[in-house]
Each structure stands twice: as structure tokens, then as C-alpha cells.
N, CA, C and O atoms as a Maestro MAE file, in Angstrom:
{
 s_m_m2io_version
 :::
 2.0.0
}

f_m_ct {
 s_m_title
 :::
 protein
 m_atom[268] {
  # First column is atom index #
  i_m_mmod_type
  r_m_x_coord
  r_m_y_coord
  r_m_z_coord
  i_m_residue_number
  s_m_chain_name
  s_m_pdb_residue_name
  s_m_pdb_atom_name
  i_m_atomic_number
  :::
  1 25 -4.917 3.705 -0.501 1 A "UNK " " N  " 7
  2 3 -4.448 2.407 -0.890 1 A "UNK " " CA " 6
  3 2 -3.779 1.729 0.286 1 A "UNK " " C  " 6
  4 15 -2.684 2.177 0.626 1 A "UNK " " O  " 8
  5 25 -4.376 0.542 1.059 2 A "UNK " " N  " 7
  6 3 -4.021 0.208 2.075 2 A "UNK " " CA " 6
  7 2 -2.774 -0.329 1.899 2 A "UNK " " C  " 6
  8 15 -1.809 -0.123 2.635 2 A "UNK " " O  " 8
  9 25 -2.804 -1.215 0.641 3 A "UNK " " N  " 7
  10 3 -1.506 -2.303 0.181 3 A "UNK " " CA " 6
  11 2 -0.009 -1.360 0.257 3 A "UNK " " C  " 6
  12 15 1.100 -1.639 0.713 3 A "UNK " " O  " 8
  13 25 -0.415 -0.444 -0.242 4 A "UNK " " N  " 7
  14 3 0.708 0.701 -0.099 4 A "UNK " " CA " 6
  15 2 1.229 1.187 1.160 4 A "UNK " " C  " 6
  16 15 2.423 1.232 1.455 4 A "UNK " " O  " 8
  17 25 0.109 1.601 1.994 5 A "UNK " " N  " 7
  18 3 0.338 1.695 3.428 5 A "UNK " " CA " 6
  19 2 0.848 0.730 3.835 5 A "UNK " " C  " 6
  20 15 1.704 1.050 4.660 5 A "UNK " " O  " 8
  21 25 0.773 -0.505 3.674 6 A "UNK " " N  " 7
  22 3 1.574 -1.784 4.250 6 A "UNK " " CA " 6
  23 2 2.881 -1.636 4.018 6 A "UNK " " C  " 6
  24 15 3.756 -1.817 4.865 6 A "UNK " " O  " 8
  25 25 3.098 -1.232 2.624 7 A "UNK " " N  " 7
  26 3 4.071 -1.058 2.247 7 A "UNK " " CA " 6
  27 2 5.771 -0.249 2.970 7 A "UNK " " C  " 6
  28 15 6.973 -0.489 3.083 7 A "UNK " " O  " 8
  29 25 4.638 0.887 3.310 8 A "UNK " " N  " 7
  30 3 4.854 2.199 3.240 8 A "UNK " " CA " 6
  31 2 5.778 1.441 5.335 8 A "UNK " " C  " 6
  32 15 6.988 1.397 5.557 8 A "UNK " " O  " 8
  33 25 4.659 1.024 6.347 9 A "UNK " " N  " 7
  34 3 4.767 0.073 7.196 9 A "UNK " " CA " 6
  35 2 5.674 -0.447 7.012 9 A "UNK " " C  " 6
  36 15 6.485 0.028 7.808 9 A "UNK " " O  " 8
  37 25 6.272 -1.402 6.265 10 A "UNK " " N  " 7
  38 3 7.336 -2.561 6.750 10 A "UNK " " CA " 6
  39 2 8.451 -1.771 6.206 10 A "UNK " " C  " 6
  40 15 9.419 -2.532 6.216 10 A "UNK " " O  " 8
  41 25 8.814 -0.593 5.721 11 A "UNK " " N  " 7
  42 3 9.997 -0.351 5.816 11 A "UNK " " CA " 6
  43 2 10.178 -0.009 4.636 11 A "UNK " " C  " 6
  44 15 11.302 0.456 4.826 11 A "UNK " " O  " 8
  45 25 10.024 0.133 3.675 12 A "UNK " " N  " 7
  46 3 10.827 -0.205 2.301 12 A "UNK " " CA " 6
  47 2 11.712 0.949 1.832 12 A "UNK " " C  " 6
  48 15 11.296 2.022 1.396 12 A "UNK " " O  " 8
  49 25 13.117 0.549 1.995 13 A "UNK " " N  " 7
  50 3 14.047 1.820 1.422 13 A "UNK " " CA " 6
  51 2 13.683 2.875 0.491 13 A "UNK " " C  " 6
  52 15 13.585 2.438 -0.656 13 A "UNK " " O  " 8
  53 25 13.543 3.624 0.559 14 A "UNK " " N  " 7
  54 3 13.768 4.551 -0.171 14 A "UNK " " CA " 6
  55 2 11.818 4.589 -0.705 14 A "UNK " " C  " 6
  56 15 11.549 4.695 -1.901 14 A "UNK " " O  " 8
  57 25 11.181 4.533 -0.108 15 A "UNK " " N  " 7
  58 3 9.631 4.097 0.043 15 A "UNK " " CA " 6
  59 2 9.312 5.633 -0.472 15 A "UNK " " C  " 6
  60 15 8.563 5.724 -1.444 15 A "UNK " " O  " 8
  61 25 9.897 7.005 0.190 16 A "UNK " " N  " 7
  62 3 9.032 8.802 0.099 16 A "UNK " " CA " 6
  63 2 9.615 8.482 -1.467 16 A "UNK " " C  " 6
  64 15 8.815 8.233 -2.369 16 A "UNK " " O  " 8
  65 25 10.643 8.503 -1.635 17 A "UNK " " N  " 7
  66 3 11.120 9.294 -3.321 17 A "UNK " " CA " 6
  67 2 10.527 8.594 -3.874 17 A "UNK " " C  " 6
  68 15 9.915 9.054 -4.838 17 A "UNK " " O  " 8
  69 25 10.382 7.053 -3.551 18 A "UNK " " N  " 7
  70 3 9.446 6.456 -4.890 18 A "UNK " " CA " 6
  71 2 8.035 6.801 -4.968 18 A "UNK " " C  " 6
  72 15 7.429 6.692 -6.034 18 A "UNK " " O  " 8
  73 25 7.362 7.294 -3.683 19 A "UNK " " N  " 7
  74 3 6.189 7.531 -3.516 19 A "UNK " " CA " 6
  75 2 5.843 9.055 -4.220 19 A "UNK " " C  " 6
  76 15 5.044 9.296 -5.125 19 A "UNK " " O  " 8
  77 25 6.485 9.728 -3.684 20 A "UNK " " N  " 7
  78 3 6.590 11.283 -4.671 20 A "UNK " " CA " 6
  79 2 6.802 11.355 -6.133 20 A "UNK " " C  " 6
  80 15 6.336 12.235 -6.857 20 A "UNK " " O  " 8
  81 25 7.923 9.849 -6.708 21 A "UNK " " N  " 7
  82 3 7.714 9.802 -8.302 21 A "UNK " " CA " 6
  83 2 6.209 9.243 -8.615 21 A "UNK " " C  " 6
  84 15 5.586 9.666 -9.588 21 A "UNK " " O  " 8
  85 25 5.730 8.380 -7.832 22 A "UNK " " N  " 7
  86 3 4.286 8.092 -8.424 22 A "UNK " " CA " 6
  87 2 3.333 8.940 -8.135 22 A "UNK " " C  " 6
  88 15 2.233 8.584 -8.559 22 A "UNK " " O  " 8
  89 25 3.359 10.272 -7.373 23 A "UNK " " N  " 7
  90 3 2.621 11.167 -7.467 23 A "UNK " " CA " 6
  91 2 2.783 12.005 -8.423 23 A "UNK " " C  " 6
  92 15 1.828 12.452 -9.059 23 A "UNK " " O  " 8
  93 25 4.166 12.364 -8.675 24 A "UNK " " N  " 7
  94 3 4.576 13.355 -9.897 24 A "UNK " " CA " 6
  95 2 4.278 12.291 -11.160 24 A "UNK " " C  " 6
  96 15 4.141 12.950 -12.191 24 A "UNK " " O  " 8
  97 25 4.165 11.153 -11.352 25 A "UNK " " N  " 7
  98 3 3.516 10.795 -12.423 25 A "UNK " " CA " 6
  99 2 1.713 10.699 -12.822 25 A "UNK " " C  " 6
  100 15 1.162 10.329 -13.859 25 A "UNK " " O  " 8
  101 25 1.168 11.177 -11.583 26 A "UNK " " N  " 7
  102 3 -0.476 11.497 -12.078 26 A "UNK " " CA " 6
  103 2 -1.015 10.304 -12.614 26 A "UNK " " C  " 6
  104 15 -0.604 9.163 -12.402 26 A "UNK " " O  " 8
  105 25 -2.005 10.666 -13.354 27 A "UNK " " N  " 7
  106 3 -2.394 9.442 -14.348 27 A "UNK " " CA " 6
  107 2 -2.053 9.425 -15.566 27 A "UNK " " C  " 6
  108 15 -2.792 9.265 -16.537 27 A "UNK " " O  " 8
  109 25 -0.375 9.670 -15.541 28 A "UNK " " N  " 7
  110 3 -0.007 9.174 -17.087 28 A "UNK " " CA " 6
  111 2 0.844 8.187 -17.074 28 A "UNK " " C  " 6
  112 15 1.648 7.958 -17.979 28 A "UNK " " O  " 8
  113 25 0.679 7.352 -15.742 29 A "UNK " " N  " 7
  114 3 1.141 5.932 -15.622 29 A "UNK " " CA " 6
  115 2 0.296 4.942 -15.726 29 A "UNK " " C  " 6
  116 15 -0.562 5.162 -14.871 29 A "UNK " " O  " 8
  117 25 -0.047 3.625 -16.489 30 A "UNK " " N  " 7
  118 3 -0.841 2.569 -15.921 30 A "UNK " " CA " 6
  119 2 -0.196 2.690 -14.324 30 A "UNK " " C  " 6
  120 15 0.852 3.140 -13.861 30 A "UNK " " O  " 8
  121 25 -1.498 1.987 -13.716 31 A "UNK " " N  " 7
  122 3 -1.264 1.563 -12.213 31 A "UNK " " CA " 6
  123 2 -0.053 0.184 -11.970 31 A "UNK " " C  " 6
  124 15 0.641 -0.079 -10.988 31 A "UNK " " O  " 8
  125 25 -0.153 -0.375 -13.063 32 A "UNK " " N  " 7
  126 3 0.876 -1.878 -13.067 32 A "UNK " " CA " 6
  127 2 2.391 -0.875 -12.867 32 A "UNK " " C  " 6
  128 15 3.027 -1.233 -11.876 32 A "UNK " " O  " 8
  129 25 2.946 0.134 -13.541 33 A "UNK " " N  " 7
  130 3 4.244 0.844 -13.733 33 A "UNK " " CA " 6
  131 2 3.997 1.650 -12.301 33 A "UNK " " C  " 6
  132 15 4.914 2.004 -11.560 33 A "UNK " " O  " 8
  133 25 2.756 1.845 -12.083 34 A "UNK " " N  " 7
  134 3 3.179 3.119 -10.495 34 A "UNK " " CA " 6
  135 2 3.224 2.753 -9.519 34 A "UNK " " C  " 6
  136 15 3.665 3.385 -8.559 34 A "UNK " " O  " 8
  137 25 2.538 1.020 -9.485 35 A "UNK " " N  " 7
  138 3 2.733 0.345 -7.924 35 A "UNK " " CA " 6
  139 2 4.422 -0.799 -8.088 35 A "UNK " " C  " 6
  140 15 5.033 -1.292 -7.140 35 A "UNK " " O  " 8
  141 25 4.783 -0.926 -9.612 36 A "UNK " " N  " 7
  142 3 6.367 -1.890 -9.735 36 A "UNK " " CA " 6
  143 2 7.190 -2.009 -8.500 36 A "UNK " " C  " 6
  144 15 7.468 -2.942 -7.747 36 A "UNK " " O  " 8
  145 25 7.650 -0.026 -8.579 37 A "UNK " " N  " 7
  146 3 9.001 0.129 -7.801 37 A "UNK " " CA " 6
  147 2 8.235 -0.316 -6.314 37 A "UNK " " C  " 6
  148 15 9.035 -0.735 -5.478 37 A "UNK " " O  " 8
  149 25 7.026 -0.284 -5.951 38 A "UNK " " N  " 7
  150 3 7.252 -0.862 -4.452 38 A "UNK " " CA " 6
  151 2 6.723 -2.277 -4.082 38 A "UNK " " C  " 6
  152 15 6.111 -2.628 -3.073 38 A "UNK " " O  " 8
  153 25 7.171 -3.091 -5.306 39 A "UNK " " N  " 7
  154 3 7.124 -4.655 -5.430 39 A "UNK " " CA " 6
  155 2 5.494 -4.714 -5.146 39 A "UNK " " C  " 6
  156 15 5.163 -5.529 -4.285 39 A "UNK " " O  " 8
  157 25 4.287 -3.836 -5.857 40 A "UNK " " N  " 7
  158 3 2.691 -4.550 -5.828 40 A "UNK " " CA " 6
  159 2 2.653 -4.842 -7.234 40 A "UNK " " C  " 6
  160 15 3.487 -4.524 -8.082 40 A "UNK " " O  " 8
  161 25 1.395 -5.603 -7.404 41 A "UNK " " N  " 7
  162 3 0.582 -5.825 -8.522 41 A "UNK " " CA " 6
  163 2 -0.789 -5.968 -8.169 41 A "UNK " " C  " 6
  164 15 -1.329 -7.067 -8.039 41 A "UNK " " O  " 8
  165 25 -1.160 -5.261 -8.068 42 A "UNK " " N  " 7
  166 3 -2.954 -5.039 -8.251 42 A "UNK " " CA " 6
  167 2 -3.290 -6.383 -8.782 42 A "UNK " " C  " 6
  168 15 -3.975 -7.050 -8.006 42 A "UNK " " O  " 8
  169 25 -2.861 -7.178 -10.358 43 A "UNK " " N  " 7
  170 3 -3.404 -8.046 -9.985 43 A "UNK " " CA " 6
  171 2 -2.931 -9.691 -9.383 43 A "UNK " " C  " 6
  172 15 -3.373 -10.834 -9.500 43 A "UNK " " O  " 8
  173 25 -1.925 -9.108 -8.783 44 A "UNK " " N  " 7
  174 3 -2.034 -10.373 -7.895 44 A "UNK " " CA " 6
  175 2 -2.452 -10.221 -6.510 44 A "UNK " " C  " 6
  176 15 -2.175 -9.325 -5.713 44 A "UNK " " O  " 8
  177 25 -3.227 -11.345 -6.358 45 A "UNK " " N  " 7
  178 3 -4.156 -11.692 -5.210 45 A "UNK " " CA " 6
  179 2 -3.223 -11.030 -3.940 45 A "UNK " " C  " 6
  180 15 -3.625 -10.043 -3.324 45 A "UNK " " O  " 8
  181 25 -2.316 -11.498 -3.724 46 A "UNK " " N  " 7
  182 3 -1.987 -11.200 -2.759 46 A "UNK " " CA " 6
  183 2 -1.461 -9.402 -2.181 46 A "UNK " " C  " 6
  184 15 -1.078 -9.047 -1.066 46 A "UNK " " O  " 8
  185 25 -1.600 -8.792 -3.130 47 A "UNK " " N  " 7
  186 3 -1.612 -7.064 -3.202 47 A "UNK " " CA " 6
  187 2 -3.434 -6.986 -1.883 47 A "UNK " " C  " 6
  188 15 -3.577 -6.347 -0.841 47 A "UNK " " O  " 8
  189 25 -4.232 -7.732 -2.459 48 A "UNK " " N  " 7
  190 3 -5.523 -7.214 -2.142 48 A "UNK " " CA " 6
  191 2 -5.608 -7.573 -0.455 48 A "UNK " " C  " 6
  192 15 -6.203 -6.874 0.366 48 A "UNK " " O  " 8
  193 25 -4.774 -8.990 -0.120 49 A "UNK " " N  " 7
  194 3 -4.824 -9.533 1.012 49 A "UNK " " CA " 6
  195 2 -3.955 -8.251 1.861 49 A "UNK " " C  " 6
  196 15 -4.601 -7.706 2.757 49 A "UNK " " O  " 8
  197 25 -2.808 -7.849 1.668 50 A "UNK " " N  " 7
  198 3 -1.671 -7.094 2.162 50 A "UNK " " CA " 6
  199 2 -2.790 -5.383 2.644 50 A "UNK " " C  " 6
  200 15 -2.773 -4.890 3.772 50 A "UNK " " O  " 8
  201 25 -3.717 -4.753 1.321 51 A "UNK " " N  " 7
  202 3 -4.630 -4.125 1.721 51 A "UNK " " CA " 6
  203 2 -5.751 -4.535 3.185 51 A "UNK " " C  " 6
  204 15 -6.073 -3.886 4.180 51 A "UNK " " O  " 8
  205 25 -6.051 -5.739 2.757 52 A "UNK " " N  " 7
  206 3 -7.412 -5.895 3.775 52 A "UNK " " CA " 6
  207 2 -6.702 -6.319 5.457 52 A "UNK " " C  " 6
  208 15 -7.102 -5.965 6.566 52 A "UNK " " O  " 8
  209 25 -5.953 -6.881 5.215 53 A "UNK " " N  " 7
  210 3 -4.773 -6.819 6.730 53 A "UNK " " CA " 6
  211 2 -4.828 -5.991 7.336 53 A "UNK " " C  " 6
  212 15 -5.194 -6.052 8.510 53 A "UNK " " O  " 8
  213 25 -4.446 -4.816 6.680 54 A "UNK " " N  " 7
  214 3 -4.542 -3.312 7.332 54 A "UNK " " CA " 6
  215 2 -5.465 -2.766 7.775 54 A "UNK " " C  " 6
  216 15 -5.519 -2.051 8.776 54 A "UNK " " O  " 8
  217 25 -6.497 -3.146 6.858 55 A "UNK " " N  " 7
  218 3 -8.032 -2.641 7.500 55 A "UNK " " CA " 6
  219 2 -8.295 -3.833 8.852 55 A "UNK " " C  " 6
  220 15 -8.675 -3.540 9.986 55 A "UNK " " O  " 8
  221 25 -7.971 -5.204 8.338 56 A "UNK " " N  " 7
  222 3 -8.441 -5.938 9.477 56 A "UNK " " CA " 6
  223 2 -7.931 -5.481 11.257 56 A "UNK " " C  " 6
  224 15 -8.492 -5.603 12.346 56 A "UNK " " O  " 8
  225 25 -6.278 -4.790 10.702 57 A "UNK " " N  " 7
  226 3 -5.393 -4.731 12.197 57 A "UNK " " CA " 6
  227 2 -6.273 -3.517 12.522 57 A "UNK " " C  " 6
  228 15 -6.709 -3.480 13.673 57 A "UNK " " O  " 8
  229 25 -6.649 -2.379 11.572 58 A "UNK " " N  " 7
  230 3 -7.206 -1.284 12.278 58 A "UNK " " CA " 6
  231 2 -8.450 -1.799 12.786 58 A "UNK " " C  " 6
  232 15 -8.759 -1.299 13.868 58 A "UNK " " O  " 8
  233 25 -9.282 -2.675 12.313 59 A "UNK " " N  " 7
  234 3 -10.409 -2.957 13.230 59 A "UNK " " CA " 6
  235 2 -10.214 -3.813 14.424 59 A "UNK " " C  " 6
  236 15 -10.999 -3.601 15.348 59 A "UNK " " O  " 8
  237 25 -9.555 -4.496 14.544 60 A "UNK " " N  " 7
  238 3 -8.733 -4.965 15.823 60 A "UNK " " CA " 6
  239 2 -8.678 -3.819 16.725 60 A "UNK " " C  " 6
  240 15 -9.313 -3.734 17.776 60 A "UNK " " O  " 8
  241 25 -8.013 -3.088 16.328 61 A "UNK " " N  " 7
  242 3 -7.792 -1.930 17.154 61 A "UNK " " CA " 6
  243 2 -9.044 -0.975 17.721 61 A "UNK " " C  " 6
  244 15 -9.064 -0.470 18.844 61 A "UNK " " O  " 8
  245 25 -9.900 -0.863 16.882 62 A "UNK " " N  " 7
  246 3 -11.060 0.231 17.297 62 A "UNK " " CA " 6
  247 2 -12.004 -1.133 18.565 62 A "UNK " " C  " 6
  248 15 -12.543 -1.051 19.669 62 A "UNK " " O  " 8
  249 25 -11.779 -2.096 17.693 63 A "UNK " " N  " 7
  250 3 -12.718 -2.999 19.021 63 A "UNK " " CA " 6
  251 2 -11.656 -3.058 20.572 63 A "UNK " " C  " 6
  252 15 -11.766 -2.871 21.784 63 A "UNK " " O  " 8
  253 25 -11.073 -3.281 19.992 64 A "UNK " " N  " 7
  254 3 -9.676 -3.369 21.510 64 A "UNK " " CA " 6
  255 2 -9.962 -1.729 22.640 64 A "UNK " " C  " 6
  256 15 -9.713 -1.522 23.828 64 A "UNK " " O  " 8
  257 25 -10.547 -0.894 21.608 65 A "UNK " " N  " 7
  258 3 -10.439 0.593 22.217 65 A "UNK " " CA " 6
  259 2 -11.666 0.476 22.884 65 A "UNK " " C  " 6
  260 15 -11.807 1.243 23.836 65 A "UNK " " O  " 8
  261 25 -12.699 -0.376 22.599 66 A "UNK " " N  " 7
  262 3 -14.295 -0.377 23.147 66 A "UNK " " CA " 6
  263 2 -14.710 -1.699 24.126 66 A "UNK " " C  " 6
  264 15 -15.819 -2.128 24.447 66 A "UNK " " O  " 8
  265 25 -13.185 -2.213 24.499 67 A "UNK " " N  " 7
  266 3 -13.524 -3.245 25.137 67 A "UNK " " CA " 6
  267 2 -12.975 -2.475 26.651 67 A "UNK " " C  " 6
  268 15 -13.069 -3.079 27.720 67 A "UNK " " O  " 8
  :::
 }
 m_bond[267] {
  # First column is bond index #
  i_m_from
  i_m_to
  i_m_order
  :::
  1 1 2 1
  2 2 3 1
  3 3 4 2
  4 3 5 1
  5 5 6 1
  6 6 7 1
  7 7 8 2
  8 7 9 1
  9 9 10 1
  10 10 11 1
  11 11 12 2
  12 11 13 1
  13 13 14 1
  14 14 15 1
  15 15 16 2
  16 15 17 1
  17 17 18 1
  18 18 19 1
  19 19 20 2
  20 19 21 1
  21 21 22 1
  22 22 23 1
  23 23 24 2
  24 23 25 1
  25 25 26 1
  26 26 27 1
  27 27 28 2
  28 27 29 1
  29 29 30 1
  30 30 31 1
  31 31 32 2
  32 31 33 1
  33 33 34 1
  34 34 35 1
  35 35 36 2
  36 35 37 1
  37 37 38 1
  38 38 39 1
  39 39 40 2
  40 39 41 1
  41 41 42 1
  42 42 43 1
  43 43 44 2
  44 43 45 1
  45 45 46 1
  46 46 47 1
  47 47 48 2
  48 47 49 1
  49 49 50 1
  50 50 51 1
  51 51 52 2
  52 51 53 1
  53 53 54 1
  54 54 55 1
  55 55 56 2
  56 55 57 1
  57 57 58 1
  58 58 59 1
  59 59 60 2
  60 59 61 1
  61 61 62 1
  62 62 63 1
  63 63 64 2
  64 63 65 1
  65 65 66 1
  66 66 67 1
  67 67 68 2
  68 67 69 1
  69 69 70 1
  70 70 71 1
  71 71 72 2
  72 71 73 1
  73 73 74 1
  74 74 75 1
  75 75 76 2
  76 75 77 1
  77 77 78 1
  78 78 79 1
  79 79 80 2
  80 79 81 1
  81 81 82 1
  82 82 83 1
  83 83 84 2
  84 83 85 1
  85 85 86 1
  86 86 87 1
  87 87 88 2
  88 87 89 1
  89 89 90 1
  90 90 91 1
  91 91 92 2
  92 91 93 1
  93 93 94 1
  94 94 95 1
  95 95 96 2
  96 95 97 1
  97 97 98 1
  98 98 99 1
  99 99 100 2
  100 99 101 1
  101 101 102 1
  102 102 103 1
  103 103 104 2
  104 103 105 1
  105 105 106 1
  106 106 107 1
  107 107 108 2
  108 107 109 1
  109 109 110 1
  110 110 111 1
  111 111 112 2
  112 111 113 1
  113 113 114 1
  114 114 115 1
  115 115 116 2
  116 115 117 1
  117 117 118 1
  118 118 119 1
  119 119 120 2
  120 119 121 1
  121 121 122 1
  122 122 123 1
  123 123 124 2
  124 123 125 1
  125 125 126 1
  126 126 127 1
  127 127 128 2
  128 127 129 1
  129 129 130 1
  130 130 131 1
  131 131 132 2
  132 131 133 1
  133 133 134 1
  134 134 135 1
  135 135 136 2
  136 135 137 1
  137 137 138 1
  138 138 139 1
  139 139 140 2
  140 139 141 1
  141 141 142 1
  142 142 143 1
  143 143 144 2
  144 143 145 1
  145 145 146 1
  146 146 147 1
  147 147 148 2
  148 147 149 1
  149 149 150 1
  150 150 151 1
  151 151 152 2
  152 151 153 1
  153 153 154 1
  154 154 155 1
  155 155 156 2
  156 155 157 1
  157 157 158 1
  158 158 159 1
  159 159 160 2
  160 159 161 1
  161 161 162 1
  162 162 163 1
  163 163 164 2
  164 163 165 1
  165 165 166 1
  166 166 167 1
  167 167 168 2
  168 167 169 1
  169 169 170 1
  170 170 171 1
  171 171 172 2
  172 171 173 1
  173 173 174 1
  174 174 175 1
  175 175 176 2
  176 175 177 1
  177 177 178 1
  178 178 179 1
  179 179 180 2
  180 179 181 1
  181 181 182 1
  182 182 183 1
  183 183 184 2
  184 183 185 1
  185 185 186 1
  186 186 187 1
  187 187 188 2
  188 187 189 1
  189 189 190 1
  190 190 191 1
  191 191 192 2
  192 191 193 1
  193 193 194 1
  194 194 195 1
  195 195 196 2
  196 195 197 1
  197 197 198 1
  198 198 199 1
  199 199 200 2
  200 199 201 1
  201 201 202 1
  202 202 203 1
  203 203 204 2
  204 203 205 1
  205 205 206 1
  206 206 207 1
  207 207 208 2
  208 207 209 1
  209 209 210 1
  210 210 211 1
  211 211 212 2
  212 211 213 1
  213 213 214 1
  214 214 215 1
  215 215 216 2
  216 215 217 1
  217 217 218 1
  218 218 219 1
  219 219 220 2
  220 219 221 1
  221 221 222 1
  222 222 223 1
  223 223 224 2
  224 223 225 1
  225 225 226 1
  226 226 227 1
  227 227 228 2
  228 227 229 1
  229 229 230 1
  230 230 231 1
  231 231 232 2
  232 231 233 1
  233 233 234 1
  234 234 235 1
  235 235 236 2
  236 235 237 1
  237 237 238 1
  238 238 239 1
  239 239 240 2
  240 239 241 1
  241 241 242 1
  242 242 243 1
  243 243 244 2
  244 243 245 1
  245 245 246 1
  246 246 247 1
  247 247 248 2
  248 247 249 1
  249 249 250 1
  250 250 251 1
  251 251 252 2
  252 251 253 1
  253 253 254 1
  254 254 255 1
  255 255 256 2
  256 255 257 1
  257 257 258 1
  258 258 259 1
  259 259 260 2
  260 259 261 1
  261 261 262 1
  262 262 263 1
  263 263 264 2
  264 263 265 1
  265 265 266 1
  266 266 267 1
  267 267 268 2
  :::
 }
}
């Protein structure tokens, strides 16, 4: 989940314990309750943009490595 990795990126306090409660919750969370505590929503648009950023900076990067 890139949006998360962004997340995970800019800092967000206390980002491992919340990340380890949404692992110790499996799939007996909707995804809306397991992405809350790190301020996403899947469905808002802008969760998907915050994902594709990440992919965009890493492809930045692999071309930057072949130039």
C-alpha cells in the first residue's frame, strides 16, 4: 500500500504501534477502520493520488539511475 508508505514517509507519530494494531487486526477490520488512525480513506480520491506519487518519485528515480 503505497498511500501508507507515504504515510509511513512524512512522519506520522506514533505511525509502528498503529501499524502493528492494523496488522494484529487481520481481516476482521473493514479497511475504512484500519486505514482511520493514519488519517486515509480509500475512498477519497486523494488516498489514491498520495499512493501513485510514490510510485511516480520511485520511477523518477530508476530513470535518474539510467541516465
Amino acid at each position: 500500500m503505497n498511500a501508507l508508505y507515504a504515510v509511513y514517509e512524512e512522519g506520522l507519530p506514533g505511525f509502528e504501534e498503529k501499524y502493528f494494531d492494523m496488522l494484529k487486526a487481520g481481516g476482521s477490520k473493514h479497511h475504512k477502520e484500519l486505514l482511520a488512525p493514519f488519517g486515509l480513506d480509500a475512498s477519497d480520491p486523494k488516498f489514491w493520488d498520495k499512493g501513485l506519487s510514490m510510485i511516480a518519485g520511485m520511477i523518477d528515480e530508476l530513470e535518474a539511475m539510467e541516465a
